[in-house]
Backbone as JSON, one array per atom type, in Angstrom:
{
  "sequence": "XXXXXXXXXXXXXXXXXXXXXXXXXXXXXXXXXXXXXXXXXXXXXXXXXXXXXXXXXXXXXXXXXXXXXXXXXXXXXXXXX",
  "N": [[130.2, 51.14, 107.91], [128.13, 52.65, 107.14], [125.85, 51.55, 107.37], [126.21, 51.65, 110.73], [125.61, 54.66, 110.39], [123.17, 54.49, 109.67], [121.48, 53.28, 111.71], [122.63, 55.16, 113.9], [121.22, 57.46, 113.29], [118.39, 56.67, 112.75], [117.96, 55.74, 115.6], [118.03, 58.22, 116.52], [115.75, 59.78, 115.25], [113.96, 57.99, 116.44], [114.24, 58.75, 118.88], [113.63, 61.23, 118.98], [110.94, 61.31, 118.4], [109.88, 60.41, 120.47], [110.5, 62.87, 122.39], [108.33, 64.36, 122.0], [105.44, 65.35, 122.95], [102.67, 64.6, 122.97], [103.6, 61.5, 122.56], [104.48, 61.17, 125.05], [102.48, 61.56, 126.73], [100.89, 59.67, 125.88], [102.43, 57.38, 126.18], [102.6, 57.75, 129.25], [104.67, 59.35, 130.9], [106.14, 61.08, 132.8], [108.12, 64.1, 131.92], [110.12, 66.52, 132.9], [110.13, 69.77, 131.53], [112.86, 70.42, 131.31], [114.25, 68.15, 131.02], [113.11, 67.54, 128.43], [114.0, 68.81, 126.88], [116.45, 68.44, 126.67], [116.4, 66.04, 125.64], [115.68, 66.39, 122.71], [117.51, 67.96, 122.16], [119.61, 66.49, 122.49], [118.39, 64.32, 120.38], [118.41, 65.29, 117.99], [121.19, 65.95, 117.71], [121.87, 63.21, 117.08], [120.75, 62.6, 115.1], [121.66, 64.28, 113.24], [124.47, 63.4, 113.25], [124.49, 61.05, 112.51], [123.35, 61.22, 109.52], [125.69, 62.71, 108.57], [127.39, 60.72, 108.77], [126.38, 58.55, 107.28], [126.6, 60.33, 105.03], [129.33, 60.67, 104.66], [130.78, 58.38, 104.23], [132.4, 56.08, 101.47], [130.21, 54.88, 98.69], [131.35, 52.34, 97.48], [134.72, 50.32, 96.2], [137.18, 51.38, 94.48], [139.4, 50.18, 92.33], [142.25, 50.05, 90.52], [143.6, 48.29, 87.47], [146.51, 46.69, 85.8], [146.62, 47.3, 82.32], [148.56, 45.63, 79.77], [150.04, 45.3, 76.92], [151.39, 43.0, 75.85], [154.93, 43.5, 76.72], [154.38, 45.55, 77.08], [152.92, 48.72, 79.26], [149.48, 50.1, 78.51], [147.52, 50.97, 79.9], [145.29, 51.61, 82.66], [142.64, 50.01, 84.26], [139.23, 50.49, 85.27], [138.28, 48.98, 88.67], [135.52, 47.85, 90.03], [135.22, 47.33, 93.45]],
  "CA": [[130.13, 52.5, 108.41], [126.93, 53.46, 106.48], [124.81, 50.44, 108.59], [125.91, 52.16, 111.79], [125.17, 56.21, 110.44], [121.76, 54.75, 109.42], [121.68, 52.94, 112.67], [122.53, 56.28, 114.89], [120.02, 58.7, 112.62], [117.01, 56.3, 113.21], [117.81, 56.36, 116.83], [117.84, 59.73, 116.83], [114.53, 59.81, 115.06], [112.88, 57.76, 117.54], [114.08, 59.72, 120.6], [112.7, 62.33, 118.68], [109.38, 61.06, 118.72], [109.58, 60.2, 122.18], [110.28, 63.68, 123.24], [106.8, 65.21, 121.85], [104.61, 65.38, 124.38], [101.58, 63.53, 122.65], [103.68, 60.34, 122.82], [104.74, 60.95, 126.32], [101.36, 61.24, 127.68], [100.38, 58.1, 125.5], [103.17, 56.64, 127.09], [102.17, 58.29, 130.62], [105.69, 59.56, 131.08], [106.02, 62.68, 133.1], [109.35, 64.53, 132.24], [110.55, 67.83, 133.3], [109.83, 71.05, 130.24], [114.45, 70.3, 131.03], [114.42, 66.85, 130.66], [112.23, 66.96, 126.87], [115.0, 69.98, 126.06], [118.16, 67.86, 126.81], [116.25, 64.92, 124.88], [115.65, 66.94, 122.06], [119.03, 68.53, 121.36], [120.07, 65.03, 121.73], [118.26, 63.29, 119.19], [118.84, 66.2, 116.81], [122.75, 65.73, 117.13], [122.46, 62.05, 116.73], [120.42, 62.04, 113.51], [123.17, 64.77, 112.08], [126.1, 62.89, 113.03], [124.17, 59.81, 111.29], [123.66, 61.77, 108.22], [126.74, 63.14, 107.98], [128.33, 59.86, 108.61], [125.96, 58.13, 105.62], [126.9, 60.83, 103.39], [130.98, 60.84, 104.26], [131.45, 57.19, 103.71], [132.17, 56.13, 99.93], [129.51, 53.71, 98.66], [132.51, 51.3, 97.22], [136.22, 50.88, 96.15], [137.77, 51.14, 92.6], [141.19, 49.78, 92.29], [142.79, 50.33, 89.1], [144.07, 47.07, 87.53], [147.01, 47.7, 84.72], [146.82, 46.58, 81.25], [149.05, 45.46, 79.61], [150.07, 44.91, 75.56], [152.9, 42.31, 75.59], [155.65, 44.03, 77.94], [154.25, 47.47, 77.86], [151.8, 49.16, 80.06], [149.26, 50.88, 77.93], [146.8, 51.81, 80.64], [144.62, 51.25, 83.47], [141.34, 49.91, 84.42], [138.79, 50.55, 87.22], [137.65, 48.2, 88.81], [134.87, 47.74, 91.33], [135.28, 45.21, 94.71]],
  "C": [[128.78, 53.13, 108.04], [126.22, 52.81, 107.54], [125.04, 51.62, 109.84], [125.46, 53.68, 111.69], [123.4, 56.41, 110.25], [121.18, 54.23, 110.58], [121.12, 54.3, 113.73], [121.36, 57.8, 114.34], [118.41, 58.0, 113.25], [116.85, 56.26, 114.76], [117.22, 57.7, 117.03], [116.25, 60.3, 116.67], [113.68, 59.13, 116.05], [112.87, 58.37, 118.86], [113.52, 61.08, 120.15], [111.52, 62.74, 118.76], [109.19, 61.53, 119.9], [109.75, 61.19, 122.9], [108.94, 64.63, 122.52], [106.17, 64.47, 122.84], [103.27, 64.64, 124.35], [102.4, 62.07, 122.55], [104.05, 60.37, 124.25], [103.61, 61.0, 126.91], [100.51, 60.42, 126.9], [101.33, 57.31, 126.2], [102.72, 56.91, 128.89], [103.48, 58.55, 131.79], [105.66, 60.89, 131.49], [107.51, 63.11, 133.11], [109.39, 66.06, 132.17], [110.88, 68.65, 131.86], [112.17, 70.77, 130.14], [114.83, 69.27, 130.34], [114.33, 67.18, 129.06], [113.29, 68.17, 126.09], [115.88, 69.3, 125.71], [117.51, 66.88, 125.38], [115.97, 65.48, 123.43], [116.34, 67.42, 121.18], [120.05, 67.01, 120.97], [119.98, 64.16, 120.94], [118.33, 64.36, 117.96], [120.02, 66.04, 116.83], [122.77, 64.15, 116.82], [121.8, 61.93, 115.18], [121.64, 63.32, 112.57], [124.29, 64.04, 112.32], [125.95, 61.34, 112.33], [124.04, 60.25, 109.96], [125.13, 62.0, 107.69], [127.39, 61.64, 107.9], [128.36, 58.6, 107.35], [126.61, 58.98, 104.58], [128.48, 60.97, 103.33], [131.58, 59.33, 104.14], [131.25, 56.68, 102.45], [131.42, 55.39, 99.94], [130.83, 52.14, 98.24], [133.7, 51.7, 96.85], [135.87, 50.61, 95.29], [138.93, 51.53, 93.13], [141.2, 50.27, 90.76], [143.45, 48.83, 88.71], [144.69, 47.49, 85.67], [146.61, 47.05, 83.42], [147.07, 46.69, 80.46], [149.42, 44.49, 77.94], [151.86, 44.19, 75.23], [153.54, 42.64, 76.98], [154.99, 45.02, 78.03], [153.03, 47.64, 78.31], [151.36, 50.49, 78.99], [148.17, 51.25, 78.48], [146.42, 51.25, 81.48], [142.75, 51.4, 83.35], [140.74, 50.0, 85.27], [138.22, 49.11, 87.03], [136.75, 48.2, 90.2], [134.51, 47.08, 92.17], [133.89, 45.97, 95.17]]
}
């Protein structure tokens, strides 16, 4: 889940580029003052919904694993897969 939020942010960053107007007329791309708006708002929502989606997935799990003195349970441990 992180791979694809860092994935959809760097997209976002490169359509970002690509709507300034010094790479479009290095590219020699003529788009409409509408067009470079739409593309704009669009790569600004894709690099927030890649951020957000890096920063709402945990980095790993912790289980708890019990342990145990004879029969009795005298606590738990984390553990990290």
């Amino acid at each position: 889940m992180k791979t694809g939020g860092y994935l959809i942010a760097v997209v976002g960053i490169l359509l970002l580029i690509g709507s300034s107007d010094h790479v479009q007329t290095l590219l020699k791309v003529n788009a409409s003052p509408a067009t470079d708006t739409i593309l704009l708002i669009t790569s600004l929502v894709l690099v927030l919904i890649g951020i957000v989606m890096v920063i709402k997935t945990p980095s790993g799990k912790v289980s708890e694993v019990p342990i145990y003195e004879g029969k009795h349970l005298v606590g738990y441990r984390r553990v990290k897969k």
